[in-house]
C-alpha positions in Angstrom: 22.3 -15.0 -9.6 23.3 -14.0 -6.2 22.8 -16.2 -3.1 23.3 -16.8 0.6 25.0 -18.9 2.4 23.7 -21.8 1.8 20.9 -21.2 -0.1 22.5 -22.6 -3.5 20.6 -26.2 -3.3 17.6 -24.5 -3.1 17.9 -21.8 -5.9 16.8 -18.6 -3.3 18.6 -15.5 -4.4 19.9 -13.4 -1.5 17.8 -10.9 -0.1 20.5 -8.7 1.1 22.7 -9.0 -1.7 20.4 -8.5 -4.8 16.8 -7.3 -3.4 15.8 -6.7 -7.3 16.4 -10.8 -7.7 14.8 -12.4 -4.5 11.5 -10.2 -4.7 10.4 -11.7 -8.0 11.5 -15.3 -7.7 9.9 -15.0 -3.8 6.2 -14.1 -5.2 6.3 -16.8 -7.5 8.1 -19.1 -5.3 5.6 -18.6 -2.3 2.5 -18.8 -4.9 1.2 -15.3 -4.4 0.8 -15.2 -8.3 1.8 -16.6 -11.8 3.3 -14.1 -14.4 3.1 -16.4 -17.4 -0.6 -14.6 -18.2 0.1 -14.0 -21.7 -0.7 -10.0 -21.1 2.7 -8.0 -19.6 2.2 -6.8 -16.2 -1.6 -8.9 -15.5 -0.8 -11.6 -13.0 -2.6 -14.3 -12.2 -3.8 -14.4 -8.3 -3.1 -17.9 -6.8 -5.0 -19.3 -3.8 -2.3 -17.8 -1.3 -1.4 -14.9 -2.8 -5.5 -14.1 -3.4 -6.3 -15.3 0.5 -3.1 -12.6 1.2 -4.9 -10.2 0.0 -8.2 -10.8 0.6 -7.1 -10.5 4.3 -5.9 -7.3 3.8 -9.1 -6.4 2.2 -10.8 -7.1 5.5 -8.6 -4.9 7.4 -9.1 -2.3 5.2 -13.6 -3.2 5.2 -13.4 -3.1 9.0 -12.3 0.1 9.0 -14.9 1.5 6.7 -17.7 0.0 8.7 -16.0 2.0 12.1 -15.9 5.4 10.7 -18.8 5.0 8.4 -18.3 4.8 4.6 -20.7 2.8 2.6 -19.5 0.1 0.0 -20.6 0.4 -3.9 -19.6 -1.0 -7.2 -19.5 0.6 -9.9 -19.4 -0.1 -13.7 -16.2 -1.1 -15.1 -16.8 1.1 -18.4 -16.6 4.9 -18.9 -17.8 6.9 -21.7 -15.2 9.1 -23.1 -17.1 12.3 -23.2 -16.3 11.8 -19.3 -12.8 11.8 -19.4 -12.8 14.6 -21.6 -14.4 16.7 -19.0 -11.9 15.2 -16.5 -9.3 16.4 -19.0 -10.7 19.6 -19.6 -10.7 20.0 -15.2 -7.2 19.2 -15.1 -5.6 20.8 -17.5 -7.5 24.1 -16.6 -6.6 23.2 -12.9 -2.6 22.9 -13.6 -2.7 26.0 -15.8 -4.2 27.8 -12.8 -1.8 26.6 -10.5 1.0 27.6 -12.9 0.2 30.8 -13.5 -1.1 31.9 -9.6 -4.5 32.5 -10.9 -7.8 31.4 -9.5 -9.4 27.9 -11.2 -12.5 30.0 -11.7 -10.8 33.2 -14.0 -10.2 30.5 -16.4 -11.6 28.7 -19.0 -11.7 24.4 -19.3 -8.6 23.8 -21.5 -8.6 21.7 -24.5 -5.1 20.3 -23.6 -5.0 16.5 -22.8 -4.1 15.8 -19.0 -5.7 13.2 -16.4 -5.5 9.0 -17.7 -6.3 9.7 -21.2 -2.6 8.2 -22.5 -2.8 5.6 -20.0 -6.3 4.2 -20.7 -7.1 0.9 -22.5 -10.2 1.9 -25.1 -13.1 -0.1 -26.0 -14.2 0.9 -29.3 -16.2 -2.0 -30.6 -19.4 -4.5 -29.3 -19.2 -7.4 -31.2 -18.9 -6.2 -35.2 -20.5 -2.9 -34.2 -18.4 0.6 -33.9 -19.4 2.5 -30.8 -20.9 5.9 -31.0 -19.2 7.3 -28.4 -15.6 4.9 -27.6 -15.2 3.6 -23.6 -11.8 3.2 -21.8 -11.7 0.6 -18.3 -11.7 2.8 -15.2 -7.8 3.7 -14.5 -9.6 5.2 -11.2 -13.2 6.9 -10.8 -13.4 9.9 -10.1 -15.3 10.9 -13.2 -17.9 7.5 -12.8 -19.0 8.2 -9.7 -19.0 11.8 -9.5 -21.7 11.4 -12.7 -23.8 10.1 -10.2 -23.2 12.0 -6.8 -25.8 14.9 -8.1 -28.2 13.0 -8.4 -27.8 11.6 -4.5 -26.7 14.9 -2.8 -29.7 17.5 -2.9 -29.6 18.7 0.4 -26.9 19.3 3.5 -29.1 16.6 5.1 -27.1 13.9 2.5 -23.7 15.1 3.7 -21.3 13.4 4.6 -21.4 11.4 1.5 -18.8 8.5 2.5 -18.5 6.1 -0.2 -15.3 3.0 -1.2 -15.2 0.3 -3.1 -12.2 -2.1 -4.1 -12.2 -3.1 -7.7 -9.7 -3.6 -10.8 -8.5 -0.9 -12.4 -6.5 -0.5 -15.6 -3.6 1.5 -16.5 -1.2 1.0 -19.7 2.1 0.9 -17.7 5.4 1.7 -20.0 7.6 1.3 -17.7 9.2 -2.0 -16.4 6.5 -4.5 -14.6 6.6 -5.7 -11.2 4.5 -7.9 -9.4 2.0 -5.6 -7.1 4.3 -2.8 -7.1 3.9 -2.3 -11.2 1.2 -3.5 -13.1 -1.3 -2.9 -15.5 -4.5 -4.6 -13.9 -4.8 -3.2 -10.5 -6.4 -4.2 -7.4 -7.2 -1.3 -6.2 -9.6 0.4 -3.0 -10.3 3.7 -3.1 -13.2 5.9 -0.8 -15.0 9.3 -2.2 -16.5 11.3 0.0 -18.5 14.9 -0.5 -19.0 17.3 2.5 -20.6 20.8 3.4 -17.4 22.4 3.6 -13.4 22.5 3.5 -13.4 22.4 7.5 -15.5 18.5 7.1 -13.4 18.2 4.2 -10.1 18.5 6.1 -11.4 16.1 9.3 -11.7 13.7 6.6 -8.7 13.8 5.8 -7.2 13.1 9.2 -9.5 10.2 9.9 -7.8 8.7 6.8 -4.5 9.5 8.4 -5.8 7.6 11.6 -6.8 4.4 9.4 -3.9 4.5 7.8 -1.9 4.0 11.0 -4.6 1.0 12.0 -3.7 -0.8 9.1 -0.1 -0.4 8.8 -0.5 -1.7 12.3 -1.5 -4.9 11.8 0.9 -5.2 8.4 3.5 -4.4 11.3 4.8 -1.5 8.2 5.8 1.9 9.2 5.3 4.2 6.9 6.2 7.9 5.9 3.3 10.4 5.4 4.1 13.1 4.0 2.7 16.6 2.1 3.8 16.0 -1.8 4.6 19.4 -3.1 3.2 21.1 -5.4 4.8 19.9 -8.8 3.9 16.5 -7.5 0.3 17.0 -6.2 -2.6 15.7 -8.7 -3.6 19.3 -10.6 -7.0 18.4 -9.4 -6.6 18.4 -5.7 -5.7 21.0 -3.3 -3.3 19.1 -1.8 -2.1 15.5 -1.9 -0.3 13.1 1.0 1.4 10.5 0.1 2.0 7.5 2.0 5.2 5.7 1.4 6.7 2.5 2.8 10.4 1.9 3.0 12.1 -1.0 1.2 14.8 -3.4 2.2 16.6 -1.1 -0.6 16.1 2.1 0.7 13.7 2.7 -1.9 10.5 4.0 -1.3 7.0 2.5 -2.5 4.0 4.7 -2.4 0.7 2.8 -1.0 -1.5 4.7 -0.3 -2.7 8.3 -0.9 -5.4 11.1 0.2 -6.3 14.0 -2.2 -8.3 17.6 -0.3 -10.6 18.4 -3.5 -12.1 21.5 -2.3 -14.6 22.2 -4.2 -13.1 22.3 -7.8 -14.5 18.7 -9.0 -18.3 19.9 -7.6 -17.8 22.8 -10.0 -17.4 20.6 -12.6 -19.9 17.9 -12.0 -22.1 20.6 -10.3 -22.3 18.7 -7.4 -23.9 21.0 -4.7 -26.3 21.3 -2.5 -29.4 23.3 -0.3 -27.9 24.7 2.7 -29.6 25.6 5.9 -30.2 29.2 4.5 -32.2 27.7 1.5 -29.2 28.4 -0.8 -27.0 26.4 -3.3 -23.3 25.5 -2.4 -20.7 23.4 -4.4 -19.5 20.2 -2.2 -16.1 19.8 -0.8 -14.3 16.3 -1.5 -11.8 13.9 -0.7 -10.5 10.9 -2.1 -8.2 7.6 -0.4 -6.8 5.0 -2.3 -4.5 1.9 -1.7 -3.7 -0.7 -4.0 -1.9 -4.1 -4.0 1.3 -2.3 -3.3 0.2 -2.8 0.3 0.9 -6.8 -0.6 4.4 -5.9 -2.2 5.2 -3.9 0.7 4.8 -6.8 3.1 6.3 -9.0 0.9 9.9 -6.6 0.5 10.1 -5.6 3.9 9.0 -9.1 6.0 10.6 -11.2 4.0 14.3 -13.0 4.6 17.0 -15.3 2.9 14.3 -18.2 3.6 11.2 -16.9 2.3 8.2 -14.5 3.0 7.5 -13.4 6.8 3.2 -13.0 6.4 2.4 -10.8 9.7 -0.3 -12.8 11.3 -3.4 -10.6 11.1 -2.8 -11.3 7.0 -1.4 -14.5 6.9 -3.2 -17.3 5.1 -2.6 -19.8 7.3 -1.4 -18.3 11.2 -0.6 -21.8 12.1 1.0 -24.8 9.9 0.7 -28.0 12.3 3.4 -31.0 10.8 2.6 -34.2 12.2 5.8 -36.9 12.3 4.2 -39.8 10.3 6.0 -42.5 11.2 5.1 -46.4 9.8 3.9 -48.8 12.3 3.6 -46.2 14.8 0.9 -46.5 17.5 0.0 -42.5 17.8 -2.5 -41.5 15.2 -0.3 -38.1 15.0 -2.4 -37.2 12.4 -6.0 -37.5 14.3 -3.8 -35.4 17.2 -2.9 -32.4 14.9 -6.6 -32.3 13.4 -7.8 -32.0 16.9 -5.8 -29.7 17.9 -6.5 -27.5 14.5 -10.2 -27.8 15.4 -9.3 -26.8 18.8 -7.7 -23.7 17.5 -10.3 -22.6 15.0 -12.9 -22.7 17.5 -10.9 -19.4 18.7 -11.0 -17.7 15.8 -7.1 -19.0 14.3 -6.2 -19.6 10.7 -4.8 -23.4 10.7 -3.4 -25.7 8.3 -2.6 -29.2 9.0 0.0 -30.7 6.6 -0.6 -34.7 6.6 1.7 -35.2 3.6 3.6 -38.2 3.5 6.5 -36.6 2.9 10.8 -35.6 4.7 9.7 -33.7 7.4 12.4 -30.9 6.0 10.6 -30.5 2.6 7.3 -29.7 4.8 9.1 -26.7 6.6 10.6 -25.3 3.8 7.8 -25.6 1.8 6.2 -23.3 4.9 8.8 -21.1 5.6 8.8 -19.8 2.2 5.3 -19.2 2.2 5.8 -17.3 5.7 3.6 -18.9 7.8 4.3 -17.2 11.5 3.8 -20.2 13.3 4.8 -24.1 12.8 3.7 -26.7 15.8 5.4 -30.0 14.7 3.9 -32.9 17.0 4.9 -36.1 17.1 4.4 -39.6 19.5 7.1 -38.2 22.1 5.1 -34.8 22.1 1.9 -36.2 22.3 3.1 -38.3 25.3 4.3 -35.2 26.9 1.2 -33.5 26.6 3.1 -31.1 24.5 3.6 -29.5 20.4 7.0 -28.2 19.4 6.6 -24.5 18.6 8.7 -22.8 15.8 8.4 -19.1 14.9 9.4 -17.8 11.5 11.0 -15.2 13.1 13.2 -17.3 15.0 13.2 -19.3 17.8 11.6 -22.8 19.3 9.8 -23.9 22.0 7.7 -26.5 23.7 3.8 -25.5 24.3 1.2 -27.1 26.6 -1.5 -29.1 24.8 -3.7 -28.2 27.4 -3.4 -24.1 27.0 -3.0 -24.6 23.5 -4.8 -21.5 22.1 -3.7 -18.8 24.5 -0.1 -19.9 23.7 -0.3 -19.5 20.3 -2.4 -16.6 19.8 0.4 -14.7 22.8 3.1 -16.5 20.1 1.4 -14.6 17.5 1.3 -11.3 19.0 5.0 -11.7 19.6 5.5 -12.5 16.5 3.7 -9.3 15.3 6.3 -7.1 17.7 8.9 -8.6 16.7 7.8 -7.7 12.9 7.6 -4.4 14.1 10.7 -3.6 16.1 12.7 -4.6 12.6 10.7 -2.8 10.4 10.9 0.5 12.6 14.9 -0.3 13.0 14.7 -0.4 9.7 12.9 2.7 9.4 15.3 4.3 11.7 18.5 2.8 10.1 17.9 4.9 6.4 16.6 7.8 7.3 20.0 10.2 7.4 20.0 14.1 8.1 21.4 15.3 4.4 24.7 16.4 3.8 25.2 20.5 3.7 24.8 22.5 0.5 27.2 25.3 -0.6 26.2 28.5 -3.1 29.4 29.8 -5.2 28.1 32.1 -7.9 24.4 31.1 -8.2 25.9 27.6 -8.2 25.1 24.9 -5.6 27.2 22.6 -4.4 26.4 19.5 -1.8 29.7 18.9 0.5 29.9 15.3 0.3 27.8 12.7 -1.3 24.6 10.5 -0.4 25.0 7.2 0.2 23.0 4.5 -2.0 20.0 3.0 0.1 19.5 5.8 2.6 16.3 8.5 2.9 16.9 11.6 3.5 15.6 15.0 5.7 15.7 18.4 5.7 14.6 21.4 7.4 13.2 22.9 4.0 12.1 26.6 3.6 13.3 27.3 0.3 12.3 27.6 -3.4 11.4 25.7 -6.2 15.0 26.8 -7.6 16.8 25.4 -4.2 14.4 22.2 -4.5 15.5 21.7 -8.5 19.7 21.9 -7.1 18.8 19.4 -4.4 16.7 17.1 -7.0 19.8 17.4 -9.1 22.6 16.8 -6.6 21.5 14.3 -5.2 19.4 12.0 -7.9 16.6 12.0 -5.5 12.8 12.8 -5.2 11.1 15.4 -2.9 8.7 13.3 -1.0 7.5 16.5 0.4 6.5 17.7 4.1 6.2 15.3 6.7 3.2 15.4 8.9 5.6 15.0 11.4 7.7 18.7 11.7 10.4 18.9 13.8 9.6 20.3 17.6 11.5 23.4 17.0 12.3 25.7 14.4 15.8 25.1 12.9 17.7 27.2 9.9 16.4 25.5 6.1 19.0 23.7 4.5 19.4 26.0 1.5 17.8 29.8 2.7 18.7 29.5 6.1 15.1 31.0 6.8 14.4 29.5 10.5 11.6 26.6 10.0 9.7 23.2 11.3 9.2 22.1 8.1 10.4 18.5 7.9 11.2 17.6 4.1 11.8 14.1 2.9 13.8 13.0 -0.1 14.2 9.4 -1.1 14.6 7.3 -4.7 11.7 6.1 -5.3 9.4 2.9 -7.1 
């Protein structure tokens, strides 16, 4: 096992060295979750790791309360005649796409496509065989768009803005990784139906918008970009992706938003009365996010000592570590619960550790977990009128009892900048112009070689044929078109046709 400087004695692989080492040991080590459930790839939440999220959860609420969605739950169980008519869509979907036909010229295809390999099945209640078998929602689509008719009956019900955040089940094959690869999910994900494809589209950019508000507060910048089209869901009209980038170079899709059109309200005949008294199919739009958002945070905050929790997520924003000294005459204990009252009262996460314990187990135990801010106090503090301030990003310094709460909710913000600046340095340290491709003969050739860890862009007019040679050169995977082009047009990579398409190509989770 690899390790820093130092970090033998305590057993913490190195981050920079071996990333695939320190990012499980550091979830288990920073009890975010237990993988000794005896199921493959279902962890078991602990407190912090489950407070982690929950936080995130609230981001992610807030912002459906500002722009409107409603929250509902749905059943866990779906009948399988449902899928089949989600399989049927798909496959007649794909088929379409192949062959440059419109959806509607063909029939529903009896070819298996959507979750049906990757569901879990119930097939029995107690001693009884089902009638008709049920699978555990791998997403729900087909659930909730069962019920949508029966909601929408005139343009006076649209929008429809609907999310929950449930569990959802998926029978991963491939190797398991805590939040970034399981098979029990935690998952949001909003639905929404409107009039037309314009409402549809302005859906779609308001989940852009939230998007950037959360990554915001997980101090993450993110790629979003346009997957094409052998990489977009058959059943949407088009998909973005949005990716976060990994200490590794790696990148890790959490989130994504799907443009229906109207395909799915064909299917579920979903429609409704418009103004001229007539019928018209729905057009939809789906978000989703998952715990990935957690492993995110987790791979690119953390560092050779531990997790680094950005403070609008962290469980605890402040650890306070009284000295507890024998025969002292400063209660330093009372002190630090005052002063943790003192900062609740405005709204701050605190956690007073009154262990009777080496003052240097207590902050590794907390720099570990990532907490952004320690205050140790002792009976020299307290007679100063001060606390002893120590970020996790670095750095110490004496704060004023008396202004207590300003200076550590300003130490928090800082805190949150700092998070930022690294991660977009980060951001702006991978991302590598790609090295030039040659044609000899039909045969493409890349003049020099891409370097292990870095993301790579394009200007990208070309075919599915130059897109397969670039796939193949370079072992990497068309992320698609950024929603950022470049400014100007600029000769494609492989056609030289003159372009602003910005293409993105990375390895990927």
């Amino acid at each position: 096992m690899s390790q820093g400087p130092g970090k033998a004695k305590r057993g913490i692989p190195s981050k920079s060295e071996n990333f695939n080492e320190w990012y499980p040991f550091m979830v288990e080590a920073a009890e975010l979750v237990d993988k000794r459930y005896p199921i493959k790839g279902m962890d078991v939440w602990r407190p912090y790791g489950w407070k982690t999220m929950k936080l995130i959860d609230a981001l992610t609420h807030a912002e459906m309360e500002r722009t409107h969605h409603e929250e509902v739950n749905f059943p866990l169980l779906i009948p399988e005649n449902l899928l089949e008519k989600e399989n049927a869509l798909v496959a007649r979907l794909k088929k379409a796409r192949e062959e440059g036909v419109d959806p509607d010229d063909l029939r529903d295809e009896e070819e298996e496509g959507g979750f049906k390999k990757e569901v879990y099945w119930v097939k029995h209640a107690g001693d009884n065989e089902l009638d008709i078998p049920m699978f555990l929602r791998p997403t729900s689509e087909t659930a909730m768009y069962t019920m949508f008719p029966l909601w929408i009956r005139s343009h006076k019900d649209l929008p429809l803005k609907v999310y929950q955040m449930v569990n959802t089940f998926r029978y991963e094959t491939k190797q398991t990784r805590s939040f970034i690869r399981v098979r029990e999910i935690h998952f949001f994900e909003a639905h929404t139906a409107h009039a037309d494809e314009d409402s549809a589209s302005q859906q779609i950019e308001q989940d852009l918008e939230i998007v950037d508000n959360l990554m915001h507060q997980l101090c993450l910048p993110v790629i979003k970009a346009k997957r094409p089209v052998w990489d977009t869901f058959p059943g949407a009209w088009y998909t973005i992706g949005i990716d976060a980038v990994m200490p590794n170079g790696r990148t890790l899709q959490v989130a994504s938003c799907h443009h229906y059109r109207d395909q799915w309200a064909k299917a579920f005949d979903i429609s409704y009365e418009n103004l001229e008294a007539e019928q018209q199919h729905c057009h939809q739009t789906t978000y989703g996010m998952s715990e990935r958002l957690l492993g995110a945070v987790v791979g690119m905050h953390g560092d050779e000592n531990g997790l680094i929790m950005p403070p609008a997520v962290a469980p605890f924003q402040v650890v306070i570590c009284p000295m507890i000294r024998k025969n002292s005459d400063v209660d330093t204990v009372a002190v630090a619960e005052e002063m943790a009252t003192k900062l609740r009262r405005h709204g701050l996460r605190v956690k007073v550790d009154a262990r009777d314990i080496r003052a240097g187990q207590k902050y590794y135990d907390w720099e570990i977990k990532g907490v952004p801010l320690r205050l140790d106090v002792g009976p020299r503090d307290i007679a100063q009128g001060t606390a002893f301030a120590a970020r996790r990003t670095g750095g110490k310094e004496p704060v004023s009892m008396d202004d207590l709460p300003n200076a550590c909710m300003t130490i928090l913000d800082e805190i949150s900048d700092e998070l930022r600046l690294r991660s977009s340095a980060h951001m702006n340290d991978v991302l590598q112009p790609l090295p030039a491709f040659t044609e000899i003969d039909g045969n493409w050739t890349m003049e020099g070689e891409v370097e292990d860890g870095k993301i790579y862009q394009i200007p990208f007019d070309g075919t599915d044929a130059h897109a397969e040679a670039i796939e193949r050169a370079t072992g990497m995977t068309f992320l698609g078109d950024s929603t950022e082009s470049y400014e100007s047009n600029m000769p494609c990579h492989m056609s030289g046709n003159m372009t602003r398409r910005r293409v993105l190509l990375a390895k990927t989770y």
